[in-house]
N, C-alpha and C positions, 0 to 999 in steps of 0.2 A: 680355084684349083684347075689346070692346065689337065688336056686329055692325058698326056702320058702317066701324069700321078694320078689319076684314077686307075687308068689302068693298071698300071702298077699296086695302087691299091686293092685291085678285084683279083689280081693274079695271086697277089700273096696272101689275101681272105682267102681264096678258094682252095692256097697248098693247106694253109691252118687248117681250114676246115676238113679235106678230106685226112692230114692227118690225124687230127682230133677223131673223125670216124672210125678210122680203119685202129687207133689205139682203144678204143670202146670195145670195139667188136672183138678185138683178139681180146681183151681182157676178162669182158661176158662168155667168153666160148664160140662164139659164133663165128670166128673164124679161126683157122690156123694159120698159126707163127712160120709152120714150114712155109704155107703156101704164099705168106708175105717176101719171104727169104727168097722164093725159088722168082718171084715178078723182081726181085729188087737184081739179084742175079744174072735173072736175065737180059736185064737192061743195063747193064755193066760188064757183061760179055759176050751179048751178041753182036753180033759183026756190025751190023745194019742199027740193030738199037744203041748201041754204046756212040758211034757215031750222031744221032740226034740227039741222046740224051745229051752228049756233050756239046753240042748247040744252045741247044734249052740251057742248059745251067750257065753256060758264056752268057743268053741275053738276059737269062733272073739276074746273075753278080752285075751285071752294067746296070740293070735296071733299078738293083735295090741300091746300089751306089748314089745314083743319080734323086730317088728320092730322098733316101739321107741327108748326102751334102749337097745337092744342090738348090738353093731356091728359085721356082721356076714362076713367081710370081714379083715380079721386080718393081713393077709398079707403083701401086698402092697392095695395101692388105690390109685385115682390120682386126682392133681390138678390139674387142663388144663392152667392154667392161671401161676402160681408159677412153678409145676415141679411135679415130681414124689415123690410120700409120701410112702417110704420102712417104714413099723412097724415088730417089732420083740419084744419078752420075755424082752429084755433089753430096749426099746424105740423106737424114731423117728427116722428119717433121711428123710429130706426133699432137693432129687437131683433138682438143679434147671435145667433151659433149657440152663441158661449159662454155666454151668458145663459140660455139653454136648457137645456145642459146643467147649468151651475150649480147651475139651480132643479131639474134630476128629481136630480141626485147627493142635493143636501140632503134631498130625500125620500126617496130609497134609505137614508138617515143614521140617521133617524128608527127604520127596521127593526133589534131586537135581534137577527136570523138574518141578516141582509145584512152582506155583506164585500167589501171590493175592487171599489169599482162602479167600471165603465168605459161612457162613454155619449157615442153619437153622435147626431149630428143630421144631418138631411136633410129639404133642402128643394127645392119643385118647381116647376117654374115658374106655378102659381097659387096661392104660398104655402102648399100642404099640409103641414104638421110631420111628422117620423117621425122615431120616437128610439126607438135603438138600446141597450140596455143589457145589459152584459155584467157577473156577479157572483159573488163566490164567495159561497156558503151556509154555514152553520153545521150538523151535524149533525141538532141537533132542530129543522130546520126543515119544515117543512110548504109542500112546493114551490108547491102549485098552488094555496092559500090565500094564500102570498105574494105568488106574481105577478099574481093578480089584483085583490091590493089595492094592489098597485103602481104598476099599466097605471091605476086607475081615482085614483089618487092623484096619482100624475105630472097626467095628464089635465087632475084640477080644479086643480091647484095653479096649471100653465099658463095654465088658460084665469083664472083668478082673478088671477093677477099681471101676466099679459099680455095679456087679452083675447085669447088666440087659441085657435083649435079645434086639437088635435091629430089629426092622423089616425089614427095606431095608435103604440102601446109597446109594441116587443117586444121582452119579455125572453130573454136567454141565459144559462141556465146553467152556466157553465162549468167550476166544481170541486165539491165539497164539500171547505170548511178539515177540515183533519188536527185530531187532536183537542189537541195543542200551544196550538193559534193557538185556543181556546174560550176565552174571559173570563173573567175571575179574578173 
């Protein structure tokens, strides 16, 4: 979200809310209806305030325009539920979580000590990646040489096949396979 739609967001919470206020209070008694009348009045025909008032409501209607119709994130933007939505000059592309996943499994594939990948994805509301990889090892493997050729492989594969940054790959190690399940 770009500053101006926040701002835009705070400005038009803050008319809600004080008008949500000021409609409590006249309705509990605590204030009067004249005395709302005679502020609303007077900034609609005094000389000096009808002129700024009329200012303000010119930059509200451009503002609330502009957060309506126009999208001011062009980019990328994100589905949390579907996947990551890349917009470009030519169109969509909507990565899903599967696709993700897909591409770090097939690199876990790659590893002769990796076994049984299981990998999650998670994603944030400003499109940050984070993938979850859970795997059994193979005895002669060399845990903390694996993983982090893993984290740094995952990584570039993503960003090379998807153009996206990953945030972090964290590996979990879950078993070590029994010596049965080693490769013939």
């Amino acid at each position: 979200m770009k500053i101006l739609d926040k701002i835009g967001l705070v400005v038009f919470s803050t008319i809600i809310l004080l008008v949500g206020v000021v409609a409590i209070l006249t309705i509990i008694g605590w204030m009067e209806l004249e005395l709302i009348i005679g502020a609303i009045e007077f900034v609609i025909t005094g000389e000096i305030a009808s002129k700024i008032t009329l200012g303000v409501s010119i930059v509200l209607i451009l503002l609330a325009i502009k957060c309506i119709f126009l999208n001011s994130d062009t980019k990328s933007t994100s589905n949390g539920k579907d996947g990551i939505l890349l917009e470009n000059d030519n169109g969509k592309l909507l990565v899903s979580r599967d696709t993700i996943e897909s591409l770090s499994n097939a690199v876990v594939k790659n590893y002769e000590t990796a076994q049984n990948v299981m990998t999650k994805v998670e994603l944030d509301n400003e499109s940050n990646v984070s993938i979850f990889i859970t795997l059994f090892v193979y005895p002669d493997a060399i845990i903390k040489d694996l993983t982090i050729s893993l984290q740094k492989d995952i990584k570039e594969t993503i960003k090379k096949s998807l153009d996206l940054e990953v945030k972090d790959v964290n590996v979990r190690i879950k078993n070590i396979a029994s010596k049965k399940e080693v490769r013939e």
